[in-house]
C-alpha positions in Angstrom: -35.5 -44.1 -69.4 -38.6 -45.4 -67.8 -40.8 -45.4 -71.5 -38.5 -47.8 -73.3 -38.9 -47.8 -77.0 -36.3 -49.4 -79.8 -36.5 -47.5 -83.1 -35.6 -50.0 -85.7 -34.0 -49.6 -89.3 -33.4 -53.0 -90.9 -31.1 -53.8 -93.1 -31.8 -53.4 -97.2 -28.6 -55.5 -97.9 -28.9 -59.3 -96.4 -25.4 -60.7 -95.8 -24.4 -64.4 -97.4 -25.0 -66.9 -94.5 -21.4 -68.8 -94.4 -22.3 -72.8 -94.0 -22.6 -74.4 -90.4 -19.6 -76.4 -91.3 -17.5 -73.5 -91.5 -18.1 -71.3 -88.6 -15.3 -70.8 -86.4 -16.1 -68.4 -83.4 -16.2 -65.0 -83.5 -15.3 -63.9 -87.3 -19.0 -63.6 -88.7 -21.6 -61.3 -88.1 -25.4 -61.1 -88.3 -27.3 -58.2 -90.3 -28.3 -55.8 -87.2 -27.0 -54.5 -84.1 -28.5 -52.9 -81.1 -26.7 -49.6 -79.9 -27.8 -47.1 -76.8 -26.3 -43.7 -76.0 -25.4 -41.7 -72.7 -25.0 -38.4 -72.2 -24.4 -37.3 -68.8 -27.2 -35.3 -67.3 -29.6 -36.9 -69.9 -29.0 -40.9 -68.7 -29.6 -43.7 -71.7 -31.6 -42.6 -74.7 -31.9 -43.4 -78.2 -32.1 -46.9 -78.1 -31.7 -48.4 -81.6 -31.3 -51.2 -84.1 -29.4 -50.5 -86.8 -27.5 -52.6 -89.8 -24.7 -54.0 -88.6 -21.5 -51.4 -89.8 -19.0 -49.8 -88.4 -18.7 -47.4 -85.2 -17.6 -43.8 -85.9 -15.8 -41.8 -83.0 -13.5 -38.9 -82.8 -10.0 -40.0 -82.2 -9.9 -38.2 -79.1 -12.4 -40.3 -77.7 -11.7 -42.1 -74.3 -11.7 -45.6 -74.8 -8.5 -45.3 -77.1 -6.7 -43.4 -74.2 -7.8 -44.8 -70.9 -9.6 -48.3 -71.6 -12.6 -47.6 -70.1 -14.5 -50.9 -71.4 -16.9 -53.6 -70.4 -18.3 -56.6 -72.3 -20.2 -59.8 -71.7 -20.6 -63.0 -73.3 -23.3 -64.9 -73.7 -25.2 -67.5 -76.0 -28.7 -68.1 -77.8 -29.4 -72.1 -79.2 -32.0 -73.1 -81.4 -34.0 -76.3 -80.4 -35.1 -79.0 -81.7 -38.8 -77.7 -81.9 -37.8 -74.8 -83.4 -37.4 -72.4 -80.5 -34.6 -70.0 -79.8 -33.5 -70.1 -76.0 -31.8 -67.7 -73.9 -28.9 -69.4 -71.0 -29.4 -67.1 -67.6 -28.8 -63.9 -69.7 -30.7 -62.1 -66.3 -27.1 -63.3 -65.1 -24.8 -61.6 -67.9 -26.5 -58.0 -67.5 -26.4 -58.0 -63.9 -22.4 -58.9 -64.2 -21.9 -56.3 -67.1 -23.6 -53.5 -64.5 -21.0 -55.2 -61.8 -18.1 -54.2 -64.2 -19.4 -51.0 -65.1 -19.1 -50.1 -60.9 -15.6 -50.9 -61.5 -14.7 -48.9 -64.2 -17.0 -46.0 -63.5 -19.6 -46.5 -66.2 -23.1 -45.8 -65.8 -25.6 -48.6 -65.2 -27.6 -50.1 -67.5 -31.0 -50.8 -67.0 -31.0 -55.0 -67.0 -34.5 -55.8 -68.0 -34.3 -53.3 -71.1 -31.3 -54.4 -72.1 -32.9 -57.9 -71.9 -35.7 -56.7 -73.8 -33.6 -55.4 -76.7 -31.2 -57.9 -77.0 -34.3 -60.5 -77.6 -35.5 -57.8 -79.9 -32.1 -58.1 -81.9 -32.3 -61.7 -81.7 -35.9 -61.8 -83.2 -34.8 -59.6 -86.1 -31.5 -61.4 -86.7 -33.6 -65.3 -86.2 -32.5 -66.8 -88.9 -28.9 -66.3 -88.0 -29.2 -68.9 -85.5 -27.3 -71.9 -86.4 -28.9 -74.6 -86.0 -25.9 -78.0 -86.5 -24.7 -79.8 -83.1 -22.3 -77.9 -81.6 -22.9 -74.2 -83.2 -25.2 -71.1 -81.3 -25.6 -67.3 -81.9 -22.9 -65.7 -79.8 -23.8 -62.6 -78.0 -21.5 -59.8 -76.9 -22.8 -57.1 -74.9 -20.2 -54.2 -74.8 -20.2 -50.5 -73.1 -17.2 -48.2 -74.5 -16.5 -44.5 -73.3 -16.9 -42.0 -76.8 -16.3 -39.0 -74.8 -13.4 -37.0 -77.2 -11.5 -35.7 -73.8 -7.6 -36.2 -72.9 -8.2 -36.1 -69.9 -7.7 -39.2 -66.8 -11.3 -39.1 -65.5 -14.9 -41.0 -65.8 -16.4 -39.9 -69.7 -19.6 -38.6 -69.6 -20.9 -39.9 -72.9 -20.9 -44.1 -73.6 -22.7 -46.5 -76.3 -24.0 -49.6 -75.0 -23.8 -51.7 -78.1 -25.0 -55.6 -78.6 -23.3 -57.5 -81.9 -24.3 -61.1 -82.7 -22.1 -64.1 -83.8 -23.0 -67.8 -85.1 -20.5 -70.0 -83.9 -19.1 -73.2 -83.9 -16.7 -74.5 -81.3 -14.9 -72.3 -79.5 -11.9 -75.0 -79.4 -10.7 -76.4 -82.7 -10.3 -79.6 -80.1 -14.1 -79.4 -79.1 -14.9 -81.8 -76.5 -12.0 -83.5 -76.4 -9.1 -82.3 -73.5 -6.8 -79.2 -74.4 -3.2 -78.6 -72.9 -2.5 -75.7 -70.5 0.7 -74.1 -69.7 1.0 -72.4 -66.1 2.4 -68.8 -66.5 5.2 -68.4 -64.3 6.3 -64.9 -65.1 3.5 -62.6 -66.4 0.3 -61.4 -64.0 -3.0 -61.1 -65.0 -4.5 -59.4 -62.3 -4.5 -59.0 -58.3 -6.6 -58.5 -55.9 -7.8 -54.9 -56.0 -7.2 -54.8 -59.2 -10.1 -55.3 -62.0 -9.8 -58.9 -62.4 -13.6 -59.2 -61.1 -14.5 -56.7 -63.8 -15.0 -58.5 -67.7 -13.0 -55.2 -69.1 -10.7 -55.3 -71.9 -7.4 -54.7 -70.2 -7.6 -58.0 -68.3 -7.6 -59.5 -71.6 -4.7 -57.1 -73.6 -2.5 -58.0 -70.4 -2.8 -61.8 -70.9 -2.3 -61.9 -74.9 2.1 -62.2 -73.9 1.4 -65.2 -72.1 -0.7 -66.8 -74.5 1.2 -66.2 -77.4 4.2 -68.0 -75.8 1.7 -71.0 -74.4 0.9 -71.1 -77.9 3.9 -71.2 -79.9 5.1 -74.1 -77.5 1.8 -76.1 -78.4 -1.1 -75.0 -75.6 -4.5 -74.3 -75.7 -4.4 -71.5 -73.2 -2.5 -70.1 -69.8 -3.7 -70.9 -66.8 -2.6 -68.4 -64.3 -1.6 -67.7 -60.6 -2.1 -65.5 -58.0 -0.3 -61.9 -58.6 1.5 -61.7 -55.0 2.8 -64.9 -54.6 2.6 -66.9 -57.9 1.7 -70.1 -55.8 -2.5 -69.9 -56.0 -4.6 -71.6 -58.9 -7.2 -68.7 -60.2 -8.3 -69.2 -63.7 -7.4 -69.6 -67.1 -7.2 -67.1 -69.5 -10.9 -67.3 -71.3 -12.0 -69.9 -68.4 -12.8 -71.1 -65.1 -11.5 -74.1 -63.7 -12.1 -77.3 -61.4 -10.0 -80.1 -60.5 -11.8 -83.6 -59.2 -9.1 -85.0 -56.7 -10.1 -88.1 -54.8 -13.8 -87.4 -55.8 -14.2 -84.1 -54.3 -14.3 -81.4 -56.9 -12.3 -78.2 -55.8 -12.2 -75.2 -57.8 -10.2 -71.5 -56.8 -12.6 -69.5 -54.9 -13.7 -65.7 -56.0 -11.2 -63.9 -54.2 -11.5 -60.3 -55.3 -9.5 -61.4 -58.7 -11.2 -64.1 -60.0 -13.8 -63.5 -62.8 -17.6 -65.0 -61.1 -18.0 -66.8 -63.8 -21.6 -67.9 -64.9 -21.0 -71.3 -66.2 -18.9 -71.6 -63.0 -22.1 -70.9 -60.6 -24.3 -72.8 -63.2 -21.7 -75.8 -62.4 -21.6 -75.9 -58.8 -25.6 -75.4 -58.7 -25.5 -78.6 -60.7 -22.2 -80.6 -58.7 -24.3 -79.7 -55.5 -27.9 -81.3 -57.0 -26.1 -84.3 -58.2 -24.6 -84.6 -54.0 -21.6 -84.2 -55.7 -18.9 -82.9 -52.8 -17.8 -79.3 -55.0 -15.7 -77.1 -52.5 -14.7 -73.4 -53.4 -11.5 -72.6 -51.7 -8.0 -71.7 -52.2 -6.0 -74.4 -53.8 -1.6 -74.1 -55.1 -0.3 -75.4 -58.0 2.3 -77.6 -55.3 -1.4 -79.2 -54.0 -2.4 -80.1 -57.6 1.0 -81.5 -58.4 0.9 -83.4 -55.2 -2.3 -84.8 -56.1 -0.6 -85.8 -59.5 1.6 -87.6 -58.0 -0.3 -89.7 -55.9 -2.9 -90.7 -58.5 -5.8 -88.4 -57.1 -5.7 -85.8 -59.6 -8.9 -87.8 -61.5 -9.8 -84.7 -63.6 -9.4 -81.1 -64.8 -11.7 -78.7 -66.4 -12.2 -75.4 -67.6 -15.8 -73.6 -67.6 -16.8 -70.6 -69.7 -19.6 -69.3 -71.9 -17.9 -70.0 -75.6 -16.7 -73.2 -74.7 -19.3 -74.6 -72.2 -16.9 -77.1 -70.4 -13.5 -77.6 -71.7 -11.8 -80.9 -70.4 -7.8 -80.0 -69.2 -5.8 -83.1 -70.8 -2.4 -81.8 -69.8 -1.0 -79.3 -67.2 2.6 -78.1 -67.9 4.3 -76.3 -65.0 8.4 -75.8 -64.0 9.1 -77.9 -67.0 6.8 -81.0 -66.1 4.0 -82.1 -68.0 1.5 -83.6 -65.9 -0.9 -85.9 -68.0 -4.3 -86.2 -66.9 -6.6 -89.5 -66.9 -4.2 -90.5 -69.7 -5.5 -87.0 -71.8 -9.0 -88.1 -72.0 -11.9 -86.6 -71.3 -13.5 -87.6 -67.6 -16.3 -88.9 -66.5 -17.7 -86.0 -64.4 -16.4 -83.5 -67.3 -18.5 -85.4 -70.7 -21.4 -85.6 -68.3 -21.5 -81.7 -66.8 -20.6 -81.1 -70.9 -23.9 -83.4 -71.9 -26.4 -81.9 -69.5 -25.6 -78.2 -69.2 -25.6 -78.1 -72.9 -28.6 -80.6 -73.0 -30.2 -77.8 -70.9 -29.6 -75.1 -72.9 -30.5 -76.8 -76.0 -34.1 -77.6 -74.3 -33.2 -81.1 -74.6 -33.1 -81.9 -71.1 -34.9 -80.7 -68.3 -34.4 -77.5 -66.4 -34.7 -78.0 -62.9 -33.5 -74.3 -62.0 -35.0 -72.3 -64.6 -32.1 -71.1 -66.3 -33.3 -70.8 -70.2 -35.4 -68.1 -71.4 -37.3 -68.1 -74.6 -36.9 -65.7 -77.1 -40.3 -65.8 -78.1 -41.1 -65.5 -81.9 -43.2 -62.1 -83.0 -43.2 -59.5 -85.3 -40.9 -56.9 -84.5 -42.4 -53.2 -84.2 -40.7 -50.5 -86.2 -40.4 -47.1 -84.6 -39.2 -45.6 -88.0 
């Protein structure tokens, strides 16, 4: 698809705009959404923004049978001076194409799917919230539409982009959720697809996290498939521990999702000269660490909740309370300035925000 044009149809019927107050995260949709076809033999055509409604497929179609499924996430924020910025979505698209290798789906080309998801955004602008703590969320997906019964790669797809306004992604916010270490279920193993953002990772978590939950945590944080010994992330998160002022976190091991708020994190630990080390680290190390007082801090990082401080670990029926369940030092400042930087606030030393720059969209219809 090397002439890439977007036929537009906008929508005739505006939705109500719920108040920044009430957003919660993912319930509420903008106007448009962005959809692409493939058809084997022809590559990606018909690229498109439609009003947002739902997707018809036949019920034989793949993704209901064999999961074949990818999806990103990823956020817009409006500034200050009224400008709507983009955080390393080059980043996102290259990661979605890194998934689709997995799962056999065809690649996308990144710099148009850039190029139409600003297009969305321009179109959808006023959906950008605008109150501390809210952004547009942005989910990327790729599903197989192919109606065939039949265990093999499709050879038909829709790459779709939908568009969110959020809030916070934790009721809790800033302040430090409780995390229960699975001990019986597995997420993923090395091999497996856990380096792949596909929707089975997720459906294989939700028995774990529905127990975490009824016992009064935030989310699971899980442990190697093999042994059930090694720390690799929680369920929507990545996640750091500062012990004795060095700040270790699991490294990508073949079953760890590469997180982009994790890289964004180190890349910022390592220009503070803060000492960040990626290696393989057991629950016994951490609860070692606990004991001895060097356990200074715990936190998650992700896309929906930017940096997510861990108040509470709770593993072989011990809770291990951390910096008396406040949030640390290291974690409100990472939480100020990687926000601060994708809120234009602050400066951008590594050129991670892109502007979504404000024009007229051109209708193809």
């Amino acid at each position: 698809m090397t002439n890439f044009q977007i036929e537009i149809n906008h929508s005739e019927h505006k939705k109500e705009k719920p108040e920044s107050s009430e957003l919660v995260f993912g319930r509420v949709f903008t106007d448009h959404m962005f959809i692409m076809d493939y058809t084997a033999g022809d590559g990606w055509h018909s690229a498109r923004i439609v009003p947002y409604q739902p997707i018809a497929l036949d019920p034989a179609s793949m993704i209901f049978h064999y999961g074949q499924s990818v999806f990103e996430g990823l956020k817009a924020y409006w500034t200050k001076d009224e400008k709507v910025l983009l955080f390393r979505p080059d980043r996102n698209f290259h990661r979605l194409n890194q998934s689709n290798d997995r799962l056999c789906i065809p690649h996308i080309d990144e710099e148009h799917a850039l190029q139409a998801l600003k297009e969305l955004i321009n179109i959808d602008r006023e959906w950008v919230p605008k109150a501390e703590g809210t952004s547009l969320y942005i989910r990327p997906f790729v599903i197989a539409t192919e109606p065939f019964l039949g265990v093999a790669p499709a050879k038909r797809y829709q790459f779709i982009i939908i568009l969110s306004p959020v809030g916070s992604y934790y009721k809790e916010g800033i302040q430090p959720v409780k995390i229960a270490v699975e001990q019986q279920f597995v997420r993923a193993v090395q091999g497996g697809t856990g380096t792949a953002k596909t929707g089975g990772n997720y459906a294989s978590s939700l028995k774990a996290q529905e127990v975490s939950s009824q016992n009064g945590y935030s989310q699971v944080l899980w442990l190697d498939g093999k042994e059930k010994k090694y720390i690799e992330e929680v369920g929507s998160m990545n996640v750091f521990f500062k012990i004795d002022g060095e700040v270790i976190t699991p490294a990508l091991n073949g079953s760890i999702l590469n997180g982009v708020t994790r890289s964004s994190i180190i890349e910022l630990l390592q220009h503070w000269n803060v000492t960040v080390t990626e290696r393989r680290i057991s629950m016994d190390e951490i609860k070692e660490a606990y004991k001895a007082g060097k356990l200074e801090e715990a936190f998650g990082t992700g896309t929906a909740a930017v940096i997510s401080p861990i108040g509470e670990f709770f593993w072989q029926d011990e809770q291990m309370i951390i910096n008396e369940g406040n949030t640390g030092e290291l974690s409100k400042k990472l939480y100020d300035t990687l926000t601060g930087i994708q809120k234009g606030e602050i400066e951008d030393p590594f050129k991670w925000v892109q502007e979504v720059e404000l024009r007229h969209a051109v209708s193809f219809r």
